[in-house]
C-alpha positions in Angstrom: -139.0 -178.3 43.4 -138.4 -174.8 41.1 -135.8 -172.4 43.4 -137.1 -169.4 41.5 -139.3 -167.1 44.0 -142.9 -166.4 43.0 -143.8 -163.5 41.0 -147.1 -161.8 40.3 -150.0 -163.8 40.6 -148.5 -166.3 41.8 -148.1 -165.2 45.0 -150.9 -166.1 47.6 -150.9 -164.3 50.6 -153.2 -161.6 52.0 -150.4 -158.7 52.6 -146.8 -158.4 51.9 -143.9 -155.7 53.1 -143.2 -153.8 50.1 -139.8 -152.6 48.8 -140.3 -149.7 46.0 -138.0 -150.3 43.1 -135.4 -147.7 44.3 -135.5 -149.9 47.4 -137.2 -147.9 49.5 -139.6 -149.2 52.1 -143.0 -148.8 51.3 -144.0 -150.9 54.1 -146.9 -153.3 54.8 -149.8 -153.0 52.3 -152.7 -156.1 50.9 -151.5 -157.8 47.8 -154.3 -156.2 45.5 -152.1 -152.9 46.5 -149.0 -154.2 45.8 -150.3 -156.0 42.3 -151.6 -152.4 41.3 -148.5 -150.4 41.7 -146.8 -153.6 40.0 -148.6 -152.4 36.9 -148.3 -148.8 37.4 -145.0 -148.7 37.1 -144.4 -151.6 34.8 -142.7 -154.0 36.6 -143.1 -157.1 38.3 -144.1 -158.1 41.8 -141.3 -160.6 43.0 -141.0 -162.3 46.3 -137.6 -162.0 47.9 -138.0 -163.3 51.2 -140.9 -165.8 51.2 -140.2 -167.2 54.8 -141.0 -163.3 56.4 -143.8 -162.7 58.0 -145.2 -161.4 56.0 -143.5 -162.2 52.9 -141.0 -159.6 51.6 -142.0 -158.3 48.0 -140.2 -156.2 45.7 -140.8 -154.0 42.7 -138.5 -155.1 39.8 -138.2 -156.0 35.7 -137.8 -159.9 36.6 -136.4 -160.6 33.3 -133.3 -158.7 33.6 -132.9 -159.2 37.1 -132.9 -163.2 35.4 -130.3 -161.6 32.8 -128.0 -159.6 35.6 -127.8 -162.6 38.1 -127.1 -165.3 35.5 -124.0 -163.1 34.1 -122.7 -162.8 37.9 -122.7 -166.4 38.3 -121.3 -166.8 35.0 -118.6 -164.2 35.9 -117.9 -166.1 39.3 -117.4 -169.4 37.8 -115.1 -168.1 35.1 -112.9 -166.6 38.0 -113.1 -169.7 40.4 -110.2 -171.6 40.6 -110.0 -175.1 40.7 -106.8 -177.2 42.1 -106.1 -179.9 39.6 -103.2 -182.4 40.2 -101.3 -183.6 36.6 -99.6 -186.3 36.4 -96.4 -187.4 35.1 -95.1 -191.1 34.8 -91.3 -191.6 34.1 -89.4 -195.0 34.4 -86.4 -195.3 36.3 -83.5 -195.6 33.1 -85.8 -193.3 31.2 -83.7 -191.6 28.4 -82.4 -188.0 28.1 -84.3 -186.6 25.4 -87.9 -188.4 26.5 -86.8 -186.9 30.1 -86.3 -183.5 28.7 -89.8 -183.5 26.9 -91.4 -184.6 29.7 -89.8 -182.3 32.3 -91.3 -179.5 29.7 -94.6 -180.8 30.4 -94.3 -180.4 34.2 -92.7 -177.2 33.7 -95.9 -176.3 31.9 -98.2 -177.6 34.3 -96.3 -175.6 37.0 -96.3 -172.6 35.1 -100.6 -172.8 34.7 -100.5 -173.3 38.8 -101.5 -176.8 38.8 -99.9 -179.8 41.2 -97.7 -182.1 39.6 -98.0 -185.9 40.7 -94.3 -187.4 39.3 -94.8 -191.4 39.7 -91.5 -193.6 38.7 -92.8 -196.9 37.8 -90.5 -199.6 38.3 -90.6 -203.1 36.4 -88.6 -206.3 37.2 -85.6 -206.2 38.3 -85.5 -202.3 38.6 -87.3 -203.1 41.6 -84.5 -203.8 43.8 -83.1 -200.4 43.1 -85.3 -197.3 44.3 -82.2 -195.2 44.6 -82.4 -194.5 40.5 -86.0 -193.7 41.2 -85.3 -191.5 44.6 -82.0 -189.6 42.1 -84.4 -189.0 39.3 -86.9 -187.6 41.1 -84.5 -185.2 43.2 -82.9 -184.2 39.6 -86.7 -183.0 38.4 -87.1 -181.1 41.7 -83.7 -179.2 41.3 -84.6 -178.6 37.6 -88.1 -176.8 38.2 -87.2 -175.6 41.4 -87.8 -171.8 39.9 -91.5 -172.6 39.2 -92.3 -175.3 42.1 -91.3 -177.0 45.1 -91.6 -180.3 46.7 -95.1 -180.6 48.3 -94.6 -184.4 49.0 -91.4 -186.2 49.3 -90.7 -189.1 47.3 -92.1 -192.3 48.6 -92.3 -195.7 47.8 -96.1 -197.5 47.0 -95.9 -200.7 46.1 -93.9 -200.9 42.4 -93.9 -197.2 42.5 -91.8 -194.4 44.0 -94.4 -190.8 44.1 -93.4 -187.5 44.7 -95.4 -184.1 44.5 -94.6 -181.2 43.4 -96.5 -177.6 44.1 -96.6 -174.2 41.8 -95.1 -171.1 43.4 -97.5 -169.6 41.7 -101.2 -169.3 42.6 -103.9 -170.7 39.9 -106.0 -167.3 39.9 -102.6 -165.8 39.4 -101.8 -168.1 36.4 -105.9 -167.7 35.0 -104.9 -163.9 35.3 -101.6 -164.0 32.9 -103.4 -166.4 30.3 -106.4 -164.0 30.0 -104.0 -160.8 29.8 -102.0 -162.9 27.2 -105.2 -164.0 25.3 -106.3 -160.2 25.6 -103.1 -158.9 24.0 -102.7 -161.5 20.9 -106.5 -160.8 20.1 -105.6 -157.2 19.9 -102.9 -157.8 18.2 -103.8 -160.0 15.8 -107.0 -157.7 14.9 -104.3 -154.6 14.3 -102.5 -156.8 12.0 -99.4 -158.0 14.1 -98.2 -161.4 14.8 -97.0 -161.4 18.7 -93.9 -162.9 19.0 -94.5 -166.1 21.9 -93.1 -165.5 25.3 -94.5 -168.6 26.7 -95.4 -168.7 30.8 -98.9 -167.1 30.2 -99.2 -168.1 26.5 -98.8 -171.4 26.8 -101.0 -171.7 29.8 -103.9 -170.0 27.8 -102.8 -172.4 24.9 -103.6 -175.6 27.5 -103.1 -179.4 25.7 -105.8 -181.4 27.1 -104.6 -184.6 25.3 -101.6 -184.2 26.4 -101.8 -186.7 29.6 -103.7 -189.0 26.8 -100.6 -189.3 25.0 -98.2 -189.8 27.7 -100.0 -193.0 28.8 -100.2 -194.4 25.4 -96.1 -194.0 25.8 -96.5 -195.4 29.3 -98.1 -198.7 27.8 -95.9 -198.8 25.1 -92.8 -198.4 27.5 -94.4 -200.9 29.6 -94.9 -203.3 26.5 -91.1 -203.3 26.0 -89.7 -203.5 29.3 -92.5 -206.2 30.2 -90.9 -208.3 27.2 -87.2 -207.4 28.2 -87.9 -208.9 31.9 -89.5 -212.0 30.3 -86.4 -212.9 28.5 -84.2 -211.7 31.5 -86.2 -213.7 34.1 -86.7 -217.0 31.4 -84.9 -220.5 33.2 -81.7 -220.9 31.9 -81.9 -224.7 31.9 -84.0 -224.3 29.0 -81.5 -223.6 26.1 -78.6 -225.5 26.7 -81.1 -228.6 26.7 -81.7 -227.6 22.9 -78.5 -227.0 22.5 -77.6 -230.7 23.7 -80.5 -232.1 21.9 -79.1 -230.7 18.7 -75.7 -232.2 19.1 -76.6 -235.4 20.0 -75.3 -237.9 17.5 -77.6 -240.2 15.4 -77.3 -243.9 16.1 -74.8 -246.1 14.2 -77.4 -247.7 12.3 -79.0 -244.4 10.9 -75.8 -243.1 9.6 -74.9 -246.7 7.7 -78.2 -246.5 6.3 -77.6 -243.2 5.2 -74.3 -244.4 3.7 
């Protein structure tokens, strides 16, 4: 069913209340009227209030009325802000410099205003040790604790340990500094002058959408490795020494004169 209100002749009643296209009141007059002074001045006949009695019709230039109201929606969606929740995997013995790039990654995400979900995913044997998960996770908090605070205290779910962590700073705040910062390297760039990077607003209008792509092809690799490491951890240690005894046992008397 089409939302759009009826214009011209396509509206079918006997009389409507007329609204002039200053908006004044012209008040209740037979369609024929209304259609008339439609095309003395030019414009269109719309219906704004179909469910009056009698309907409410106005005098207007429909197509940029169209134009006006599709550019304030557009305008409204561009300045909506949307929560979004990243998230960030780390694994319990993770290693400095992979924790450092990844803690740069949160730190962006805070900086843009989004919600950081930080999972520790624990495999094996690290199991039996959620305090390395519970310190990591306190570490990250203290490092980004300028940008963002604990929203959710670390908890454990099953094989992982899950913490969230909220932006001090509010998304339409954050959309605000990356259009500003968008704004001002456009104008520079058209006067001839490279910006130098600040970051904060730059690289939140400079957003990596593969990014989280990429951390959970590391993830999987990660997993690959420590999923092999447990396997030869956790293998029955019966199952060696029996080769080992199988190779030293001696060939029978015979065998050995034979091979004399």
């Amino acid at each position: 069913m089409s939302t759009e209100p009826r214009i011209n002749d396509r509206i079918r009643v006997p009389e409507v209340r007329l609204v002039g296209p200053s908006g004044e009141q012209v008040g209740i007059v037979p369609l024929a009227k209304a259609l008339e002074l439609a095309q003395e001045y030019d414009l269109d006949l719309v219906e704004v209030a179909a469910t009056a009695r009698p309907p409410v019709c106005k005098l207007m230039d429909y197509g940029k009325f169209k134009y006006e109201s599709a550019m304030k929606a557009r305008e409204a969606r561009k300045n909506q802000a949307h929560t979004v929740i990243k998230e960030m995997k780390l694994r319990p013995k993770i290693d400095p410099h992979d924790y450092e790039t990844k803690k740069g990654h949160v730190v962006r995400f805070l900086k843009q205003g989004d919600k950081v979900k930080i999972t520790i995913m624990f495999r094996g044997r690290e199991q039996s040790r959620p305090e390395l998960g519970f310190r990591l996770l306190q570490r990250l908090a203290e490092d980004v604790q300028e940008l963002g605070f604990v929203e959710s205290s670390p908890k454990q779910d099953g094989r992982n340990m899950i913490m969230v962590l909220g932006p001090h700073k509010k998304k339409t705040e954050a959309m605000a500094e990356a259009r500003e910062a968008q704004a001002a390297r456009k104008a520079a760039a058209q006067a001839g002058v490279v910006p130098r990077r600040q970051g904060g607003a730059d690289e939140a209008a400079d957003e990596i959408d593969d990014i989280d792509d990429v951390d959970e092809l590391d993830d999987v690799d990660e997993l690959d490795d420590e999923l092999e490491d447990d396997e030869a951890i956790e293998a029955p240690a019966e199952e060696q020494p029996e080769a080992v005894a199988d190779a030293e046992t001696p060939a029978p008397a015979g065998t050995e004169a034979a091979a004399g």
